[in-house]
Residue frames relative to the residue before (quaternion, step in Angstrom):
aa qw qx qy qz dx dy dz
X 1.0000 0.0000 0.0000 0.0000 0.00 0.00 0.00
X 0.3964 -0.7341 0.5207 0.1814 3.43 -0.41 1.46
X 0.2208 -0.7260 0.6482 0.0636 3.93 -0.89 0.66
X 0.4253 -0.5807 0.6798 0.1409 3.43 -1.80 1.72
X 0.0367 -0.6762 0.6836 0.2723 3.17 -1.63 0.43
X 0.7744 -0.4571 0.4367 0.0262 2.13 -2.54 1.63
X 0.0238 -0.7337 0.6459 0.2095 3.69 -0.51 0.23
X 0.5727 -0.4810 0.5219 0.4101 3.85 -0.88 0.12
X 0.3516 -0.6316 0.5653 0.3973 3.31 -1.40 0.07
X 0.6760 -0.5396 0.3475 0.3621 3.58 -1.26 0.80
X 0.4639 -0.6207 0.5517 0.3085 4.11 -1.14 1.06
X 0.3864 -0.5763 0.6151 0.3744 3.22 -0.83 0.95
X 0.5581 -0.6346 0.4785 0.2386 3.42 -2.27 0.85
X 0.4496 -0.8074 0.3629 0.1190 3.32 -0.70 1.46
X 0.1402 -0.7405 0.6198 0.2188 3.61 -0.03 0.38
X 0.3308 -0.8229 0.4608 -0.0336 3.27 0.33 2.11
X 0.6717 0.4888 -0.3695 0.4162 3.84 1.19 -1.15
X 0.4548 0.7341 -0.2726 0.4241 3.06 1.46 -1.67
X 0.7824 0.3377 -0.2873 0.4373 4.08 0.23 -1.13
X 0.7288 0.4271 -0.3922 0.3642 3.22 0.62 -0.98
X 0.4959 0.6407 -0.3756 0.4499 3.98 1.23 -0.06
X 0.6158 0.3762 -0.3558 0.5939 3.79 1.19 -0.75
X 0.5797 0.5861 -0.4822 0.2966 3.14 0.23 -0.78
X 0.6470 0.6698 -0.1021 0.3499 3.19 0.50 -2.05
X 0.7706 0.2948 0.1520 0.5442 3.03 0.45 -1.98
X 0.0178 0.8112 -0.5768 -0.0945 4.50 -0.42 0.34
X 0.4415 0.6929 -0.4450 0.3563 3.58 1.64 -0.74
X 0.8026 0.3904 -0.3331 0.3041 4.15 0.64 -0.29
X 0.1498 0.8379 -0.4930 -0.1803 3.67 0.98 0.42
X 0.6009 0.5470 -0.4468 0.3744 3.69 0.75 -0.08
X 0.6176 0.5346 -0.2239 0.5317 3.56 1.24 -0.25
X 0.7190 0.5333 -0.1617 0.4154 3.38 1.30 -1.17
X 0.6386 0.6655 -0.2991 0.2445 3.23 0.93 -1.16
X 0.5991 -0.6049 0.2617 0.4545 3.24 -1.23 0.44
X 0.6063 0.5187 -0.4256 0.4269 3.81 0.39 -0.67
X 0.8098 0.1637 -0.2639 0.4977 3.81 0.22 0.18
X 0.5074 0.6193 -0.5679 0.1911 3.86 0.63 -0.29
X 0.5327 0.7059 -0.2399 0.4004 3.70 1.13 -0.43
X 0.3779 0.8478 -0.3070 0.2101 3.31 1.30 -0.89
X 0.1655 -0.7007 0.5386 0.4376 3.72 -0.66 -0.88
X 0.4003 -0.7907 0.4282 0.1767 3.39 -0.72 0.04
X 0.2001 0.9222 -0.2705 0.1907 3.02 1.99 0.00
X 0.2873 -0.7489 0.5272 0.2805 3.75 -0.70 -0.30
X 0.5845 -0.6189 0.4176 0.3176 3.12 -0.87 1.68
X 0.1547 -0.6958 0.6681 0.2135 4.14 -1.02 0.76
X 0.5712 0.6325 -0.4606 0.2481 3.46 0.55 -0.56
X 0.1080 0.8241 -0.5359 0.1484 3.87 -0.66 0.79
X 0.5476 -0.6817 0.4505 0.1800 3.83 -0.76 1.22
X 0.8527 0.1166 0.1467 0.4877 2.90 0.37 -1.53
X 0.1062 -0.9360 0.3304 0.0598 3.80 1.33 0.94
X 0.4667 0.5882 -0.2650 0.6050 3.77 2.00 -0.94
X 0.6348 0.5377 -0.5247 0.1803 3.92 0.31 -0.38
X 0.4236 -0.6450 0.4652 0.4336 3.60 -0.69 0.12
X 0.4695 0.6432 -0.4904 0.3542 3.94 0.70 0.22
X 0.5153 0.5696 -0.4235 0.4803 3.84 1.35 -0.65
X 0.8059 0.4173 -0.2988 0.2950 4.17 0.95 -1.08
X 0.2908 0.8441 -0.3604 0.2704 2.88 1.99 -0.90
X 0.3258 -0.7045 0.6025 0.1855 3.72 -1.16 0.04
X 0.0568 -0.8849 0.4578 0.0641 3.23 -0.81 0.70
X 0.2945 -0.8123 0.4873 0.1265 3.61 -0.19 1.67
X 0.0699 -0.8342 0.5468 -0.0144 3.57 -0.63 0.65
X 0.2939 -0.8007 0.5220 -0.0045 3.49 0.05 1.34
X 0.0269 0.7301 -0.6628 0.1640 3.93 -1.07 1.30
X 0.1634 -0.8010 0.5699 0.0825 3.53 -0.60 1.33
X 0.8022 -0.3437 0.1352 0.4691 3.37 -0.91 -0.81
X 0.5714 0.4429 -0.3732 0.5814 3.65 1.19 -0.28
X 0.0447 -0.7293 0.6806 -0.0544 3.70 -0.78 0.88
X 0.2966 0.8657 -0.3653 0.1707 3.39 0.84 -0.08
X 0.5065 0.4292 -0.1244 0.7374 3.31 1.94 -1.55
X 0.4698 0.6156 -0.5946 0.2163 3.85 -0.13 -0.96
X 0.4703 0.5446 -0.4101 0.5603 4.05 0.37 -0.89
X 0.7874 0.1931 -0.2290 0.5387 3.76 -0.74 -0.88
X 0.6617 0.2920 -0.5440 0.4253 3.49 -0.52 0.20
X 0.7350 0.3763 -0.3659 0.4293 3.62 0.13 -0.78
X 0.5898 0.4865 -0.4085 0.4986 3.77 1.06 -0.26
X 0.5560 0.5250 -0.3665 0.5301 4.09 1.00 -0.42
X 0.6802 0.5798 -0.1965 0.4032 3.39 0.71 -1.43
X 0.6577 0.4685 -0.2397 0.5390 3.81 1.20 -1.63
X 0.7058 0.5712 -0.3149 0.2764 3.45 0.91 -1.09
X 0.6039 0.5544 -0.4061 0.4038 3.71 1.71 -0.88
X 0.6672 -0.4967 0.4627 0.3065 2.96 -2.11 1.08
X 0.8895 0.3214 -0.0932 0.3110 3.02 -1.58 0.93
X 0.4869 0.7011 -0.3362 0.3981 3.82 1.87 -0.33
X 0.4967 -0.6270 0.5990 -0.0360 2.90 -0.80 1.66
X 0.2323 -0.8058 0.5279 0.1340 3.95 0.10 1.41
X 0.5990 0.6937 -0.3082 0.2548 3.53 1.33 -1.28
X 0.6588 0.6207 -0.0239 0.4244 2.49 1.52 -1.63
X 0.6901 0.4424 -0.3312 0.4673 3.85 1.04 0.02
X 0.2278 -0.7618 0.5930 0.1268 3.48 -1.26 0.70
X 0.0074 -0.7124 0.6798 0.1741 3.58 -0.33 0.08
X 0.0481 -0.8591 0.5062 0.0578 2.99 -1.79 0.60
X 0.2240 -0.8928 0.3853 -0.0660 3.58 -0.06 1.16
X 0.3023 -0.6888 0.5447 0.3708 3.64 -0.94 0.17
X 0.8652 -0.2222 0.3218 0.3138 3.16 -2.14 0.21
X 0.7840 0.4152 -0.1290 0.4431 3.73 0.29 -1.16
X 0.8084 0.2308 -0.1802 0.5107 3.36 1.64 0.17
X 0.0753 -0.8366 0.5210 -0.1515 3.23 0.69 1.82
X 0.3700 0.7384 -0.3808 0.4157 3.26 0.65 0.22
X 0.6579 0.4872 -0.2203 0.5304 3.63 1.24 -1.56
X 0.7339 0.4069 -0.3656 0.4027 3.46 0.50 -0.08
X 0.7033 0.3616 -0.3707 0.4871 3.74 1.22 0.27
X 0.3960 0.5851 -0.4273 0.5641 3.20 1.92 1.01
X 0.6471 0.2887 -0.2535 0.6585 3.49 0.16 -0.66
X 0.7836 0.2713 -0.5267 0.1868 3.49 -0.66 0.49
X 0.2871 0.6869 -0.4383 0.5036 3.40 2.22 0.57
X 0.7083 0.4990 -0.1422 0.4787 3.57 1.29 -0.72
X 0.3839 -0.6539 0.5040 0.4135 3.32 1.00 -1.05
X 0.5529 0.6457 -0.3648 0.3798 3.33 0.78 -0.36
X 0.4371 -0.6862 0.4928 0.3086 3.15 -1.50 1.31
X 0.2879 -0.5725 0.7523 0.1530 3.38 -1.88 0.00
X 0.0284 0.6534 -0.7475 0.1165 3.00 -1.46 1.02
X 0.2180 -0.6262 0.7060 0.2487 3.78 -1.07 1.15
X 0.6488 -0.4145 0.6333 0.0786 2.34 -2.65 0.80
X 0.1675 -0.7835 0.5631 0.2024 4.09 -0.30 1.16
X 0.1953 -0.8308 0.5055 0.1268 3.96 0.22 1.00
X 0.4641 0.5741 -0.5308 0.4163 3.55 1.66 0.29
X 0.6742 0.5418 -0.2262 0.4480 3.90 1.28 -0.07
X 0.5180 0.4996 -0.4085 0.5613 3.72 1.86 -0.23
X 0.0869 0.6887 -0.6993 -0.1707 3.27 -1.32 0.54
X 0.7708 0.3259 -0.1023 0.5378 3.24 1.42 -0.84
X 0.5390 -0.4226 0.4058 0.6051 4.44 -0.66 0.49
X 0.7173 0.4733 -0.4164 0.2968 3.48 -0.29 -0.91
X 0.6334 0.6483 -0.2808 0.3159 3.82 0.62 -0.70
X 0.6911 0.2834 -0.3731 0.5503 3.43 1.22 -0.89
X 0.6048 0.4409 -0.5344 0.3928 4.05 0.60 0.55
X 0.5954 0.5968 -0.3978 0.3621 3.37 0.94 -0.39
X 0.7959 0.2836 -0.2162 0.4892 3.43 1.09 -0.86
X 0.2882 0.6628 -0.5446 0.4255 3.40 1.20 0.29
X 0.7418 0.5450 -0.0931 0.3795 3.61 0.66 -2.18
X 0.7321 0.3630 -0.2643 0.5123 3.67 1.30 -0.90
X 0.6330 0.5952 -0.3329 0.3664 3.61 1.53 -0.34
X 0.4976 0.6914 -0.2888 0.4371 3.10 2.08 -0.46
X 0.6895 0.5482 -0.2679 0.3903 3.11 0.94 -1.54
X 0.6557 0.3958 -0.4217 0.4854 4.00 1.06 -0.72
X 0.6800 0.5857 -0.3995 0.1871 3.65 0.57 -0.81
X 0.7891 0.2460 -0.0882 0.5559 3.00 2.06 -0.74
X 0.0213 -0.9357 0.3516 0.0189 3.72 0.85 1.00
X 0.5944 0.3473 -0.4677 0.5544 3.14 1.29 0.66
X 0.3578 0.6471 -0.6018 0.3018 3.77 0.21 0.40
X 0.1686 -0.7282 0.6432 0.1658 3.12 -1.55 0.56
X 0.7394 0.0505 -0.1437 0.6558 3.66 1.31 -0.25
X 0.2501 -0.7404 0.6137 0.1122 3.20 -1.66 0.17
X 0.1638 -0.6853 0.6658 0.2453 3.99 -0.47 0.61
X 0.0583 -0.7341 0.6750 0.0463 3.24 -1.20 0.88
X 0.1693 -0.8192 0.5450 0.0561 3.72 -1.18 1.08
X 0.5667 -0.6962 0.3532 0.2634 3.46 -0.76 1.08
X 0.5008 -0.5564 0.4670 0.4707 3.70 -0.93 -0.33
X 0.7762 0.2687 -0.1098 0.5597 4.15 -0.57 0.16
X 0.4329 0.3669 -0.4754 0.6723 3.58 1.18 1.32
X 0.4688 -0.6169 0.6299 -0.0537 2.10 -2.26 1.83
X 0.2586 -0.6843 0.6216 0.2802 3.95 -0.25 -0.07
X 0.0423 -0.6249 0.7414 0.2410 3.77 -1.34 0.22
X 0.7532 -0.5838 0.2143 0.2143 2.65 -2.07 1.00
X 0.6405 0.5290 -0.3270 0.4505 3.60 1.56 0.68
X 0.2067 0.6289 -0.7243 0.1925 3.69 1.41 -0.45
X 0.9144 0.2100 -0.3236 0.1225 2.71 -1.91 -1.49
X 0.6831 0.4873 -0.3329 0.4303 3.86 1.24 -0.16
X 0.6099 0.4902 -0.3469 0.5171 3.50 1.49 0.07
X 0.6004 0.5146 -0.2846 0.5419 3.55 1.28 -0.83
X 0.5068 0.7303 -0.2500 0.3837 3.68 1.23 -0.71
X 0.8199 0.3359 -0.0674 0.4587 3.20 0.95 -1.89
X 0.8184 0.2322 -0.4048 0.3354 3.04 1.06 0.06
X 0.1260 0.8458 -0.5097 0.0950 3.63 1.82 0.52
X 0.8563 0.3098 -0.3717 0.1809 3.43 0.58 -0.86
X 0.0311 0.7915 -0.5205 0.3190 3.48 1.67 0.75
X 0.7401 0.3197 -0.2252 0.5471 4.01 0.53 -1.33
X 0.6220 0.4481 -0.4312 0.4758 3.71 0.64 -0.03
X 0.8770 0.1154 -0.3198 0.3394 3.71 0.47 -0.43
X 0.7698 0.3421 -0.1872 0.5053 3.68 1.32 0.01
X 0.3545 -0.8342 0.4147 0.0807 3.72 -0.47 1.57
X 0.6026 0.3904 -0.5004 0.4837 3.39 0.99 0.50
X 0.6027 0.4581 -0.5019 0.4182 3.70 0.61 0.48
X 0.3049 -0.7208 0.6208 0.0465 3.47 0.02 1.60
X 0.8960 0.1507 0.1368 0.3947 4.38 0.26 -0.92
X 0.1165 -0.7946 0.5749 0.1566 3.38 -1.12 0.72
X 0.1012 -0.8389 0.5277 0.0866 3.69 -0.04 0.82
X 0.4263 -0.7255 0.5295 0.1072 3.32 -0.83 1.55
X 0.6986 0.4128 -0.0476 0.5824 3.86 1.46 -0.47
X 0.2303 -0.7248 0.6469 -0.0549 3.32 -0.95 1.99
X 0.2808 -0.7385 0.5923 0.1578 3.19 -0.93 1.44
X 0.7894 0.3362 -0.2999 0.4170 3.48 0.81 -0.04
X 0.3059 0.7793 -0.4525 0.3071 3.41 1.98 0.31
X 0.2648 0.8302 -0.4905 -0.0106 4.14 0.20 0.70
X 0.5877 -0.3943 0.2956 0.6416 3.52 -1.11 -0.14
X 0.7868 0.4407 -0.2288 0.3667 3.77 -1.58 0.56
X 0.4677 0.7681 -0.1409 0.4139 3.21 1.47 -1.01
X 0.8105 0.2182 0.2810 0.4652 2.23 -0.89 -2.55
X 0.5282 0.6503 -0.5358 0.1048 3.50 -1.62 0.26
X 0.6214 0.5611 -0.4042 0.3682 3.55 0.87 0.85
X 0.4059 -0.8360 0.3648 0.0571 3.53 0.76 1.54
X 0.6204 0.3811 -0.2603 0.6341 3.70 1.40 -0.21
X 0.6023 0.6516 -0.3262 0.3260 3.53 0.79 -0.35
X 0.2057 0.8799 -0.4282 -0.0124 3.93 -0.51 0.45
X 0.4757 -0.7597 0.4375 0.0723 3.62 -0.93 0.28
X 0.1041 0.6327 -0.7325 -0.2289 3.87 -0.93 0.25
X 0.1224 -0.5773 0.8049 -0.0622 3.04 -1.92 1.43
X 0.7251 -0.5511 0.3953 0.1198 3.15 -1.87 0.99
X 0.8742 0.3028 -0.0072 0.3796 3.29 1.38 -0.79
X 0.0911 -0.8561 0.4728 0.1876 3.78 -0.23 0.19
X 0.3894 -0.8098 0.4139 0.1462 3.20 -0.93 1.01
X 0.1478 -0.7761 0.2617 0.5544 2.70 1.96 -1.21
X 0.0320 -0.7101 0.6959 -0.1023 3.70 -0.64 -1.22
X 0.6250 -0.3869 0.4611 0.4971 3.40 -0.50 -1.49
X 0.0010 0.7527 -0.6187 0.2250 3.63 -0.64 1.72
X 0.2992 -0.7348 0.5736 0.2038 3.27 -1.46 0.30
X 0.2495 0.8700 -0.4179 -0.0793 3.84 -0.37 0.20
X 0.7200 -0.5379 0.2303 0.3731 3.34 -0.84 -0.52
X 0.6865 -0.3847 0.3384 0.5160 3.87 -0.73 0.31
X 0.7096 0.3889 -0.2663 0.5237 3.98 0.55 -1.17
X 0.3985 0.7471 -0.5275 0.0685 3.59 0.94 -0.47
X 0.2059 -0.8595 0.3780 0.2756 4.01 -0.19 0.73
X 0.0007 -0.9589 0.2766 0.0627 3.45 0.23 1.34
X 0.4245 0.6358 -0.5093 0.3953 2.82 1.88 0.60
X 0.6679 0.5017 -0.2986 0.4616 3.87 0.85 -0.52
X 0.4433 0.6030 -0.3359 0.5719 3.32 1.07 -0.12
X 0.8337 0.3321 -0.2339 0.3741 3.14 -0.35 -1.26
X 0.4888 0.7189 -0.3450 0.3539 3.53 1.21 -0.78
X 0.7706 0.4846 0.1949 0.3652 2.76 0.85 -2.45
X 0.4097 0.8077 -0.3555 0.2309 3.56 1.63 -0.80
X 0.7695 0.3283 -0.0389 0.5464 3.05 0.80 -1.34
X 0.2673 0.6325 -0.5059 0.5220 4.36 1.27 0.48
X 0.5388 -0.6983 0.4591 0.1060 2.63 -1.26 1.97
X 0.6709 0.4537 -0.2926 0.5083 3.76 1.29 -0.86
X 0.5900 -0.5667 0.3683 0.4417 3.73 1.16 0.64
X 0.5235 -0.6619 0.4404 0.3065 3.22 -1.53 0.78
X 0.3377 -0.7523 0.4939 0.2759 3.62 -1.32 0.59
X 0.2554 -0.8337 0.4831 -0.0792 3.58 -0.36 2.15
X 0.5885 -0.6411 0.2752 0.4086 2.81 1.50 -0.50
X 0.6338 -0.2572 0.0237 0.7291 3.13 1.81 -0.19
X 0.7434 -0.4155 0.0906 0.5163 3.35 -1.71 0.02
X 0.6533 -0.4770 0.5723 0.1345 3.23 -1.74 -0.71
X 0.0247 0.7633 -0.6285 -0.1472 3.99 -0.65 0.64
X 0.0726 0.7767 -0.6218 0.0692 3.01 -0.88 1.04
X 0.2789 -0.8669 0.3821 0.1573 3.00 -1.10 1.14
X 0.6989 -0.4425 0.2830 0.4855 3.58 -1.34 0.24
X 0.7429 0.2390 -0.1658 0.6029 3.97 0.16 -0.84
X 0.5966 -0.4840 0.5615 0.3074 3.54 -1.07 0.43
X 0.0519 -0.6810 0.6793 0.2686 2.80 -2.13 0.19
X 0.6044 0.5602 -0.2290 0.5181 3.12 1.22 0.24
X 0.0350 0.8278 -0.5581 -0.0444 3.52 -0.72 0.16
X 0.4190 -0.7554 0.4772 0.1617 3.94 -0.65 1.41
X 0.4956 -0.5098 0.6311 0.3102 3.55 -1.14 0.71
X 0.4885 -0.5941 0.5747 0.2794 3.48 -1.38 1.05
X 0.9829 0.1128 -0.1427 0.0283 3.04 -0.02 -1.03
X 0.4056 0.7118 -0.4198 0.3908 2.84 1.50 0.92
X 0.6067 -0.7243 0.3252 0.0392 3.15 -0.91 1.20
X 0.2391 -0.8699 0.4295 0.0405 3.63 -0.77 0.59
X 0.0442 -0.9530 0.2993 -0.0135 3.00 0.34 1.21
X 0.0847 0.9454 -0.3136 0.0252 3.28 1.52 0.46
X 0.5390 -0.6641 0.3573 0.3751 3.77 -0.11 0.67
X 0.7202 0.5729 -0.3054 0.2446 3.59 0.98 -0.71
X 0.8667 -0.2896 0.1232 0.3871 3.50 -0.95 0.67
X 0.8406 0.2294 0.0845 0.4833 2.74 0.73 -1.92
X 0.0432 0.8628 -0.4869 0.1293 3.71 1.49 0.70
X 0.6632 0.5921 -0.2503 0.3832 3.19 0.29 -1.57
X 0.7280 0.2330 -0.3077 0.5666 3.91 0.58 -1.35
X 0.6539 0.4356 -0.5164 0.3405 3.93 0.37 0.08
X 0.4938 0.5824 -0.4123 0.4970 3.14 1.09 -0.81
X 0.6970 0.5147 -0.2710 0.4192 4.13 0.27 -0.77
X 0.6188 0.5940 -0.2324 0.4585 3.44 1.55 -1.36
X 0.5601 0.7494 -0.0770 0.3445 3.10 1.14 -1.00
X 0.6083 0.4888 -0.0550 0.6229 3.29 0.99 -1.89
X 0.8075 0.2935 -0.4319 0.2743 3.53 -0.20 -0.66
X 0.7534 -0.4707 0.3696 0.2722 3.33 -1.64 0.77
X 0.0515 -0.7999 0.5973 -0.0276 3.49 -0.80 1.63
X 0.7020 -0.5692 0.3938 0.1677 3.08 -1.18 0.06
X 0.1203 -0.9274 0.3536 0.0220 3.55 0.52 1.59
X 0.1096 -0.6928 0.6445 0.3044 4.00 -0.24 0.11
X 0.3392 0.7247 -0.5812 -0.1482 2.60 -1.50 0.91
X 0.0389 -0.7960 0.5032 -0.3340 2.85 -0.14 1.97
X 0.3913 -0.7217 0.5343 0.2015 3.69 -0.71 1.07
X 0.8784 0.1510 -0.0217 0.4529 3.67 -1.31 0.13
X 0.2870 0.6506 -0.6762 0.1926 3.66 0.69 0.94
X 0.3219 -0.5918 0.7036 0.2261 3.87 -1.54 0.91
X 0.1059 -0.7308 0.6608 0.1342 3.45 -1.46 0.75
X 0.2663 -0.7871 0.5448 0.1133 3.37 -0.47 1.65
X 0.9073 0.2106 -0.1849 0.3134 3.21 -1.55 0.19
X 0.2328 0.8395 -0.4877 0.0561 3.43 1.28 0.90
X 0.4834 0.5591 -0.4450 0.5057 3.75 1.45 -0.30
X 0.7202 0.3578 -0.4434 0.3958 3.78 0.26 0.40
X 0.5571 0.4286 -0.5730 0.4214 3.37 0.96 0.91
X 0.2280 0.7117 -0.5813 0.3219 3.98 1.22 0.06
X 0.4983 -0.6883 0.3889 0.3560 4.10 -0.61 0.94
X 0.5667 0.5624 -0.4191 0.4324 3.86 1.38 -0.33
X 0.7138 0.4566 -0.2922 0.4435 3.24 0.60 -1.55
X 0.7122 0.4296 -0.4045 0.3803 4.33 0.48 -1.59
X 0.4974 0.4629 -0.6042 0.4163 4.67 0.68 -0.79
X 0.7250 0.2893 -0.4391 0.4448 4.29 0.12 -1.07
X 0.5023 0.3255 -0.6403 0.4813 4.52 0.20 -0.01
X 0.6283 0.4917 -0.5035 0.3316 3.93 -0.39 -0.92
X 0.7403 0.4941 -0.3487 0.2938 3.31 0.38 -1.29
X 0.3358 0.8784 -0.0617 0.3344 3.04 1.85 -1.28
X 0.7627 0.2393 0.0899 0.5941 3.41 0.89 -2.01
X 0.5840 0.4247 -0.3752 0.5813 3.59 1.02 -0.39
X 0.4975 0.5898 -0.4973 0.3966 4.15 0.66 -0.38
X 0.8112 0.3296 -0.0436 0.4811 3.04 0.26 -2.30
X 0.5899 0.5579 -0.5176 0.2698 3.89 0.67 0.26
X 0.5784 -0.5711 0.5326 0.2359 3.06 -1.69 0.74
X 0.2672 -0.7281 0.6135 0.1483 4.21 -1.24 0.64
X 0.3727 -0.5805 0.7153 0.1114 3.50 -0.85 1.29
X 0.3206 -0.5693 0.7552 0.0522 3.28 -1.91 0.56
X 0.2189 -0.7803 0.5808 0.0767 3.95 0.10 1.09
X 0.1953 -0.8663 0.4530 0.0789 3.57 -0.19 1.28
X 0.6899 -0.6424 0.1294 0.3076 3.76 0.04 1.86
X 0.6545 0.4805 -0.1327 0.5684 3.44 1.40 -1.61
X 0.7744 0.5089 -0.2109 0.3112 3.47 0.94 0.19
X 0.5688 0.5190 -0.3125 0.5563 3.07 2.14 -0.40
C-alpha cells in the first residue's frame, strides 16, 4: 500500500519580540499570557478621513509608578485607525526601565522622566508636556493620555473631528475625550457634546500654549481647573479609567473625587461615529443652542420635604 505524504499543519506566527519581553519581564500577565502573547502589535492603517491634521498631531502619553496596565493602553492606542507610531512619546520614570523595551514592541518613542526636576506630582507632567513641545516644534496641538486609561476604538477619530474647534474659536482652551458626568443611565448619545468649564483630563486634546503646570495643580479645584478656556466634552466617553488604580491627589477633598471617579461611566464603543453640527459649539453659535434647550425645556416643581 503506497503512502501520501503528510505535510504538517503550518506553526502559528510567533510574535517572537513579544516572547522574549514576557519572558524577561512577568509583571504583565494580562499582556503575557498565552492566548494573546502572539498577537501583532502593528498599527491600525485603516483611516476615514486620512487629510485630517489629528493623524500629525503628537501624542504624549504619561506612565507613573504602577505600569502594570501600561500594555493595554498602548495596545488601545496601537489599535486606533490611522496612528502615526512616529508620532508617540511615552514617558516614564527612572525605576521603570522596562517601558522602554515596551514601546519599542510598538514603535513608540520613550523618553525618561529626570526626577532630579519632580519635587511636586505635578512636575513630572509638566516636563513631560514642555519636553514634548522641543521634540516636536512644529506642532500646534498635542493629545495627551493619562496612565490607567483605556482608549475606545474611536478616540483619535472623535478628538480628530473636532480638532479644528481650537483652530477657529479661542475660548475653547481643550478637547476632552472623557465625561465626568457620562454614567450608567445618564449618558448614551455618542453624537452629543458639551462646553464645560473644566478638565479632568484622562485623555484630552489641546494646544501648544496649553498651561499645564496650572492645570495640573488645580485639576481637581472645586472652582474648576484653569485650561485656559472652556472645554468639549462629550456625552458618552471616549475613554474609559482602570478601576483600580487609585488617586491620590493632595487636595482636601481627594477621597470623594477619588470615589467620583471609580464609578461606572459610560463608554462608546462604536466605530465611525460622524459628529454633526460641530460649528454650533463655536461660543456665538452654542449661547443661541442653550437658549434653544432652555425654550423647549420642561420645569420640575422641587417638592419641600425633599430639599
Amino acid at each position: 500500500m503506497s503512502g501520501r505524504s503528510i505535510h504538517p499543519d503550518p506553526r502559528p506566527q510567533e510574535n517572537l519580540a513579544r516572547r522574549h519581553f514576557c519572558k524577561k519581564y512577568q509583571h504583565f500577565p494580562s499582556f503575557c499570557s498565552g492566548d494573546v502573547v502572539d498577537n501583532p502589535l502593528s498599527p491600525n492603517p485603516s483611516v476615514r478621513s486620512p487629510s485630517s491634521k489629528i493623524f500629525s498631531t503628537p501624542v504624549i502619553v504619561m506612565s507613573g509608578e504602577d505600569i502594570r496596565h501600561l500594555p493595554l493602553t498602548l495596545e488601545t492606542l496601537v489599535m486606533q485607525p490611522g496612528i502615526k507610531p512616529h508620532r508617540v512619546v511615552v514617558f516614564y520614570l527612572p525605576e521603570n526601565p522596562e517601558v522602554k523595551e515596551l514601546c519599542d514592541l510598538f514603535q513608540f518613542a520613550a523618553e525618561q522622566i529626570d526626577t532630579a526636576k519632580i519635587g511636586k506630582p505635578c512636575d513630572q507632567f509638566t516636563e513631560a508636556f514642555e519636553f514634548a513641545k522641543h521634540l516636536f516644534p512644529d506642532a500646534a496641538h498635542f493629545v495627551v493620555i493619562e496612565e490607567g486609561v483605556l482608549l475606545g476604538p474611536d478616540f483619535l477619530a472623535f478628538i480628530g473631528q473636532l480638532l479644528p474647534l481650537l483652530d477657529m474659536d479661542s475660548t475653547i482652551s481643550s478637547i476632552s475625550a472623557w465625561n465626568d458626568n457620562g454614567f450608567q443611565g445618564v449618558s448614551g448619545n455618542n453624537k452629543r457634546l458639551f462646553r464645560v468649564e473644566s478638565l479632568t483630563g484622562m485623555g484630552f486634546l489641546v494646544r501648544r500654549g496649553f498651561p499645564a503646570e496650572t492645570w495640573c495643580e488645580r485639576r481637581f479645584a472645586l472652582e474648576g481647573s484653569p485650561s485656559g478656556g472652556d472645554t468639549i466634552s462629550p456625552d458618552v466617553s471616549r475613554v474609559m479609567r482602570i478601576s483600580d488604580l487609585v488617586y491620590d491627589d493632595e487636595t482636601s477633598f481627594s477621597e470623594a473625587i477619588g470615589a467620583l471617579l471609580s464609578q461606572e461611566r459610560v463608554t462608546d464603543m462604536e466605530l465611525g461615529v460622524t459628529i454633526e453640527g460641530v460649528e454650533t459649539l463655536e461660543r456665538s453659535h452654542y449661547e443661541k443652542v442653550l437658549h434653544g434647550m432652555m425654550s423647549t425645556s420642561e420645569t420640575w416643581a422641587l417638592i419641600q420635604r425633599y430639599l
